[in-house]
C-alpha positions as CSV (number, residue, x, y, z in Angstrom):
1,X,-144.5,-63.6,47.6
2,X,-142.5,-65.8,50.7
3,X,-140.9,-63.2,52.6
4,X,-143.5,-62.4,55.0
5,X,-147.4,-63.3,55.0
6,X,-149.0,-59.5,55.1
7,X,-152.7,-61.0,54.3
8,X,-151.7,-61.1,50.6
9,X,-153.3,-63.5,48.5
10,X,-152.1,-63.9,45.1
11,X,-154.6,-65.9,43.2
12,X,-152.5,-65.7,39.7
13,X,-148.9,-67.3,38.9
14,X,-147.4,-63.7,38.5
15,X,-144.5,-62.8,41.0
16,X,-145.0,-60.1,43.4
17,X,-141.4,-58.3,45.2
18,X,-141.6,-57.0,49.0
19,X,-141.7,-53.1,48.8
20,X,-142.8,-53.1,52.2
21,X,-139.6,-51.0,53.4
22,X,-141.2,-48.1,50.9
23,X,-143.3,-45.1,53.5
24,X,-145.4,-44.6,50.1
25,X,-145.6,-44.5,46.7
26,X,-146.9,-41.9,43.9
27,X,-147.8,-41.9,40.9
28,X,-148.5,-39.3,38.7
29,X,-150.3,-39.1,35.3
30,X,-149.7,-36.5,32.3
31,X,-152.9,-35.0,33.0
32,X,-151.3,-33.9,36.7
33,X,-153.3,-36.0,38.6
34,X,-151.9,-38.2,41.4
35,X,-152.6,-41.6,43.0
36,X,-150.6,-41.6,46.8
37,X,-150.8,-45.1,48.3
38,X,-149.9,-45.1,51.7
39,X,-147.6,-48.1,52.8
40,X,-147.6,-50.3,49.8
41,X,-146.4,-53.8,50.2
42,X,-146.2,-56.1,47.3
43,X,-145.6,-55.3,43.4
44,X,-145.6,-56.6,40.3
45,X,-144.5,-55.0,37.5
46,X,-146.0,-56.6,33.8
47,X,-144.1,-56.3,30.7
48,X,-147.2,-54.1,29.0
49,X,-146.3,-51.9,32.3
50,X,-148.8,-52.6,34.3
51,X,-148.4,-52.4,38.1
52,X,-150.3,-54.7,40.7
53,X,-150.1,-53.3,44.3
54,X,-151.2,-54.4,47.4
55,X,-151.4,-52.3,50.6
56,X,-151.0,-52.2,54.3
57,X,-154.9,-50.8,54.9
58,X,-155.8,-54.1,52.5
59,X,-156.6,-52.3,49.2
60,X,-155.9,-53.2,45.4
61,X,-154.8,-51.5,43.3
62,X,-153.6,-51.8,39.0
63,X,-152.3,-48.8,37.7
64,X,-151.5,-47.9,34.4
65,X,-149.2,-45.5,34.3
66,X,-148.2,-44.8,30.5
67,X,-151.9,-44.0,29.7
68,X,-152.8,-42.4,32.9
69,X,-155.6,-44.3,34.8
70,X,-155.9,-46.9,37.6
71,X,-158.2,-49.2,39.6
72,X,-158.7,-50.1,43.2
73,X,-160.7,-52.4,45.2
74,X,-160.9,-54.4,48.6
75,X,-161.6,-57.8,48.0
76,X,-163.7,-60.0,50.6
77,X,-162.2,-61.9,53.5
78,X,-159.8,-64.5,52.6
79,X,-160.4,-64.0,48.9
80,X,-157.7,-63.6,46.7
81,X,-156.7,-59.7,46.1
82,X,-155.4,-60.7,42.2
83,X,-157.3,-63.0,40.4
84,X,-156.0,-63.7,36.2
Protein backbone atom coordinates (compact mmCIF):
# COMPACT_ATOMS: atom_id res chain seq x y z
CA UNK A 1 0.00 0.00 0.00
CA UNK A 2 1.54 3.76 -1.21
CA UNK A 3 -1.39 5.72 -1.69
CA UNK A 4 -1.92 7.18 1.62
CA UNK A 5 -0.29 6.04 5.18
CA UNK A 6 -3.76 5.25 7.23
CA UNK A 7 -1.51 3.57 10.26
CA UNK A 8 -1.37 0.33 8.15
CA UNK A 9 1.48 -1.85 8.54
CA UNK A 10 1.91 -4.62 6.33
CA UNK A 11 4.38 -6.95 7.75
CA UNK A 12 4.08 -9.59 4.72
CA UNK A 13 5.07 -9.15 0.84
CA UNK A 14 1.31 -9.45 -0.11
CA UNK A 15 -0.25 -6.36 -2.00
CA UNK A 16 -3.04 -4.60 -0.29
CA UNK A 17 -5.57 -2.00 -2.83
CA UNK A 18 -7.07 1.36 -1.29
CA UNK A 19 -10.88 0.69 -0.65
CA UNK A 20 -10.92 3.51 1.45
CA UNK A 21 -13.67 5.33 -0.85
CA UNK A 22 -16.05 2.15 0.30
CA UNK A 23 -18.71 3.57 3.55
CA UNK A 24 -18.64 -0.27 4.57
CA UNK A 25 -18.49 -3.56 3.65
CA UNK A 26 -20.51 -7.00 4.38
CA UNK A 27 -20.22 -10.05 4.31
CA UNK A 28 -22.49 -12.68 4.57
CA UNK A 29 -22.05 -16.41 5.26
CA UNK A 30 -24.53 -19.45 4.13
CA UNK A 31 -25.41 -19.91 7.56
CA UNK A 32 -27.10 -16.12 7.39
CA UNK A 33 -24.82 -14.64 9.59
CA UNK A 34 -23.11 -11.30 8.85
CA UNK A 35 -19.77 -9.62 9.50
CA UNK A 36 -20.42 -5.33 8.77
CA UNK A 37 -17.04 -3.57 8.94
CA UNK A 38 -17.47 -0.05 9.22
CA UNK A 39 -14.95 2.05 6.93
CA UNK A 40 -12.65 -0.59 5.65
CA UNK A 41 -9.46 0.70 4.11
CA UNK A 42 -6.98 -1.76 2.68
CA UNK A 43 -7.62 -5.30 0.98
CA UNK A 44 -6.08 -8.15 -0.18
CA UNK A 45 -7.70 -10.66 -1.87
CA UNK A 46 -5.55 -14.33 -1.92
CA UNK A 47 -6.04 -16.78 -4.61
CA UNK A 48 -7.45 -19.55 -1.94
CA UNK A 49 -10.04 -16.50 -1.35
CA UNK A 50 -9.05 -15.32 1.50
CA UNK A 51 -9.57 -11.60 2.31
CA UNK A 52 -7.13 -9.36 4.60
CA UNK A 53 -8.86 -6.10 5.80
CA UNK A 54 -7.77 -3.37 7.68
CA UNK A 55 -10.05 -0.72 9.13
CA UNK A 56 -10.50 2.95 9.97
CA UNK A 57 -11.18 2.18 14.02
CA UNK A 58 -7.63 0.01 13.59
CA UNK A 59 -8.96 -3.54 13.60
CA UNK A 60 -7.93 -6.84 11.51
CA UNK A 61 -9.67 -8.71 10.08
CA UNK A 62 -9.30 -12.34 7.62
CA UNK A 63 -12.38 -13.59 6.42
CA UNK A 64 -13.12 -16.54 4.73
CA UNK A 65 -15.91 -16.25 2.94
CA UNK A 66 -16.53 -19.67 0.85
CA UNK A 67 -16.58 -21.66 4.24
CA UNK A 68 -18.18 -19.04 6.32
CA UNK A 69 -15.92 -17.87 9.27
CA UNK A 70 -13.60 -15.02 10.06
CA UNK A 71 -11.06 -13.52 12.49
CA UNK A 72 -10.28 -10.13 13.93
CA UNK A 73 -7.85 -8.60 16.06
CA UNK A 74 -6.11 -5.18 17.14
CA UNK A 75 -2.56 -5.53 16.99
CA UNK A 76 -0.27 -3.45 19.52
CA UNK A 77 1.17 0.05 18.79
CA UNK A 78 3.31 0.24 15.85
CA UNK A 79 3.17 -3.57 15.26
CA UNK A 80 2.49 -4.83 12.13
CA UNK A 81 -1.46 -5.59 11.61
CA UNK A 82 -0.44 -8.73 8.94
CA UNK A 83 2.31 -10.76 9.76
CA UNK A 84 3.02 -14.20 7.15
Amino acid sequence: MDKKDYGFINGTELVFDDISSELNREYTFSNGSKLFIERPLVLNVSKSGGHRLYDANGTSYYVQPKEGWYIKWVSSEKQPNFVK
